[in-house]
N, C-alpha and C positions, 0 to 999 in steps of 0.2 A: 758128756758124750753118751754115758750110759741112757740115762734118763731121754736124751732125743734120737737114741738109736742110730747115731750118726759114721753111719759108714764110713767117711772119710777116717775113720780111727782105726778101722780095722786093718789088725796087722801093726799095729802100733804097742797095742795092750792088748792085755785080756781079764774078764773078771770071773772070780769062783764066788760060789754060793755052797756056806757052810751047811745047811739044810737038808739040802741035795746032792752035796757030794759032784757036783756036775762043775765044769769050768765054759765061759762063752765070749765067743767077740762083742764088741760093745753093738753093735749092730742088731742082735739077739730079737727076734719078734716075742720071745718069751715073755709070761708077766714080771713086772718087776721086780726084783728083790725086795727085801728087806734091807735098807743102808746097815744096819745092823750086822747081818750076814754075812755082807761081801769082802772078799778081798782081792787083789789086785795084783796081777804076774806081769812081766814086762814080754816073755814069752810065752808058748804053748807048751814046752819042754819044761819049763817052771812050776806049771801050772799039775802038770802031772807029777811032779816030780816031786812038789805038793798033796799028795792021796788024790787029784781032783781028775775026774774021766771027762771027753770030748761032750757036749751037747748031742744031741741027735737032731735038734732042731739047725741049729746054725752050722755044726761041721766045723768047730773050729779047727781042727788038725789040717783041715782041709783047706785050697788056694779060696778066698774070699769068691762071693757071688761077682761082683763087680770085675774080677781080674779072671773069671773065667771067661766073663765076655766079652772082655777085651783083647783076650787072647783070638776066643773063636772071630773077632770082627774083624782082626790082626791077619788072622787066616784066608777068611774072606775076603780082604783088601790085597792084599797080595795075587791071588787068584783072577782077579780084574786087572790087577795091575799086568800079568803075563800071561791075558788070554788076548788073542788075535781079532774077537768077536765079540760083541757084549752078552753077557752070558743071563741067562734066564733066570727069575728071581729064584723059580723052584729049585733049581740045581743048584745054585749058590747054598740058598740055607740044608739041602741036603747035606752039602759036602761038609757041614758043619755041623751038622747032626742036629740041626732045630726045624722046626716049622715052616715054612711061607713066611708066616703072621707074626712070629716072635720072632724070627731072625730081623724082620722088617724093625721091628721095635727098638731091639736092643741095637741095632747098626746104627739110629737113627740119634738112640741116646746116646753111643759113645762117642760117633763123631759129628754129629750134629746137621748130618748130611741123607740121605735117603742113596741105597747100592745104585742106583739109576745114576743120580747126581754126581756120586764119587766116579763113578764108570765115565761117564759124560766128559766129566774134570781130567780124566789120565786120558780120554780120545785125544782132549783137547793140547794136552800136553803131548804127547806121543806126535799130533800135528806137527805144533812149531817147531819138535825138534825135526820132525823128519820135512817138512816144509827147506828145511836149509841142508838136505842131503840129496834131495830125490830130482830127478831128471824132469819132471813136472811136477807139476801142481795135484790134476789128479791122482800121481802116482801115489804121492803124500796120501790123500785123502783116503784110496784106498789101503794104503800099508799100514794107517792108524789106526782103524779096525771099524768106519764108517762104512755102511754099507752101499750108498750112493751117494754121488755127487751133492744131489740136493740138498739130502739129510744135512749137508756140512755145509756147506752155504746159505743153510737160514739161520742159523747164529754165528755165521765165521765174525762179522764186527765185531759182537760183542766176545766173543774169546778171543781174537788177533786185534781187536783196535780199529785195524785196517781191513783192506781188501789181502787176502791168500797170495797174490802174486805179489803184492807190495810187501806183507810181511815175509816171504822169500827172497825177499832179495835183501832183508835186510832193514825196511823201512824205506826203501831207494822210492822218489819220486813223494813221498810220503811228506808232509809239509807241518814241522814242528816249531812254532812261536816261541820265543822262552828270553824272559827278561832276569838278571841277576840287579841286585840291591843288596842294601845294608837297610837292619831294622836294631832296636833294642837287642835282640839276641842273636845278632853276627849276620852272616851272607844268610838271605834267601835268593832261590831261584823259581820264577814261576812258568808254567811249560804248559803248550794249547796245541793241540792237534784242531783240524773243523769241527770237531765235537765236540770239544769242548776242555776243561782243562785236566789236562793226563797229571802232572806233578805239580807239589808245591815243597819244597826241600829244603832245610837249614844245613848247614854247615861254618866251617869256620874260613873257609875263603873262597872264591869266583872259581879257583880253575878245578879244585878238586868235587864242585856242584856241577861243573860243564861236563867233568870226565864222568862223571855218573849218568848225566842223560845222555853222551855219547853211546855208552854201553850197552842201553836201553836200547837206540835207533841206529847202530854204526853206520848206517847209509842212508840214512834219512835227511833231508833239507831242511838242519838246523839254521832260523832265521831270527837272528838279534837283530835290536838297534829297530826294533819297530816303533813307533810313536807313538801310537795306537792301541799297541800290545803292551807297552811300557804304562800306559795309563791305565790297565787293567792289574797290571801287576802292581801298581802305586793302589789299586785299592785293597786287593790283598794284602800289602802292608799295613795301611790304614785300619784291615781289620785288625792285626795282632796286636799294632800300638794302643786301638781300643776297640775292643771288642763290642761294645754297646751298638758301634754303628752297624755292625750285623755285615752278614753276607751273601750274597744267594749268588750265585755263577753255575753256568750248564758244568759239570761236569764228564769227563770220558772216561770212567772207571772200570778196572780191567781188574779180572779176578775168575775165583772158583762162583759154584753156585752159593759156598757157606759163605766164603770170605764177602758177596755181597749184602748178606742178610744182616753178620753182623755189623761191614762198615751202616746202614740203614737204623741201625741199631740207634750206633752211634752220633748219626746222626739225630736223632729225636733226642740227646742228652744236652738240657739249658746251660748255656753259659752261664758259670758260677756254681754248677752242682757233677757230680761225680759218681759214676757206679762201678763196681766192679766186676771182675771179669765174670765169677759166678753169678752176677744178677742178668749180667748181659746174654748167658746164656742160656738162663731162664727164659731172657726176653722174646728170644727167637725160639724157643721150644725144644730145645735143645738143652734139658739138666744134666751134668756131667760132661760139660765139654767148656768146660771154662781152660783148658791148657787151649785146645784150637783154637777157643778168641783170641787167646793173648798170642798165639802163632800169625792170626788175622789179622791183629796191630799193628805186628811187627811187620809183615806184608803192607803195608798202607804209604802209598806213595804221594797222597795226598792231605800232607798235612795241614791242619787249621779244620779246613773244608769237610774234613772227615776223620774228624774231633779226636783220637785216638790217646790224646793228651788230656782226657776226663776221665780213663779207664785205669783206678787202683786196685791195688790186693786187699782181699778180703776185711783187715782190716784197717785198712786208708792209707798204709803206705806208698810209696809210689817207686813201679819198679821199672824195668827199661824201657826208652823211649827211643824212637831214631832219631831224631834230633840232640840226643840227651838229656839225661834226664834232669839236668838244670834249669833245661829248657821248656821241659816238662811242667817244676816246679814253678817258675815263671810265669809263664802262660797260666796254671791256677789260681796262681796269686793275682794275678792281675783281671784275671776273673771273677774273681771272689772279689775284690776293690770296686768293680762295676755292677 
């Protein structure tokens, strides 16, 4: 950790150098020590308590580089989150005491999203909820902090699924396909809006995979028993029992602006190989936001399709899956076989 300056340590340990008299986080831009030199405090209170003084380079006594800007981006989500308006990049990083330019940066590392994007994501949220309180439609639009109508009707589909009035009412009139089966690893249920398919879902029986897409649409025109739609979802099974035969289907994927980069991600990951959550958000350009991927997974309604059952921890274990993680394991293994 010392040797790759590897921040994720910091705040874990800390090391002194007999030389100098100085103590530092492992993180330390300093030149190296001597291995000869060092020793190693499990605190900063240790570490002094030891003869050894703070760095002046790193600040060890001090909250880590990484958790100051966590904080400040903490601060700035918040401030989006309960302003009425989309608020201006300049003012944003003032009120956080950075630049335009480096608040832009650090916003973008910690959550993997751009102030714009995350703004965008709470309008959009602040929508649906207020969509199912308000007297109209526009009322919504404007109480969500959309400045005109239009603004929110060129991407209402892709945030709502649907059309604004159909998602106000609940999904009412809204026409959802959805066939349940048994596969190798218990009930799936697979679910098709016109655009194509919204869910693909395991669980362990019919009615508690029906009550979950109820929840989704409570008024929407749930239509089983298609025969048609049942041979779409016979090939969706097809795929999980073998995976070689591959799959391509339009998907309707509903999400933030990150949550779709990484499912994209995820998608580009081969059957039979596996990365995890830190590489995935490398992938997307976004280092240090590997907790939001694995928040993104967990969000992912479309499983198979939007592979979320190839993404391990760092070092290849394999951690929650919504389908469980049995199921998880399953699905790799029998990837790995093909």
């Amino acid at each position: 950790a010392v040797i790759a300056r590897d921040a994720a340590f910091d705040g874990r340990f800390f090391y002194s150098v007999e030389t100098t008299g100085v103590y530092c986080r492992p993180s330390c831009p300093s030149r190296r020590p001597n291995r000869a030199n060092v020793r190693f405090h499990d605190t900063a209170a240790d570490a002094e308590r030891a003869g050894f003084r703070p760095c002046k380079r790193c600040k060890p006594g001090e909250p880590s580089l990484a958790k100051q800007h966590a904080e400040k981006v903490a601060e700035a989500c918040r401030l989006i989150e309960a302003a009425e308006e989309e608020l201006k990049l300049d003012d944003l990083a003032a009120s956080v005491g950075l630049s335009p330019y480096h608040f832009h940066r650090i916003f973008k590392a910690v959550l993997g999203v751009t102030p714009k994007a995350y703004a965008t994501a709470q309008r959009n949220k602040r929508m649906r909820d207020a969509l199912g309180r308000s007297t109209t439609v526009t009322e919504a639009i404007y109480g969500a902090g959309f400045n005109s109508n239009g603004r929110f009707y060129a991407t209402s589909s892709e945030a709502l699924g649907m059309t604004p009035s159909q998602f106000r009412s609940g999904g009412s009139n809204a026409e959802i396909r959805f066939a349940i089966g048994t596969c190798s690893l218990g009930s799936i249920l697979v679910a098709a809006s016109d655009k194509g398919v919204c869910a693909i879902l395991f669980g362990d029986d019919a009615k508690s995979l029906r009550h979950e897409l109820e929840k989704q649409f409570p008024r929407a025109c749930l239509i089983g028993g298609d025969p048609a739609f049942e041979r779409l979802a016979s090939e969706v099974i097809g795929f999980v029992e073998n995976p070689q035969a591959g799959l391509d289907l339009p998907l309707d994927i509903r999400g933030t602006a990150f949550q779709h980069r990484v499912w994209e991600a995820l998608r580009r990951i081969p059957a039979g190989a596996t990365a995890s959550y830190a590489e995935i958000a490398e992938a997307i350009g976004a280092p240090g936001s590997a907790r939001a991927v694995a928040r993104a997974c967990a969000s992912n309604r479309i499983a198979v399709a939007i592979p979320c059952h190839r993404v391990v921890r760092t070092d290849g274990s394999l951690s929650g899956y919504r389908g469980g993680v049995a199921r998880k394991r399953a699905l790799l293994a029998r990837e790995a076989k093909s």
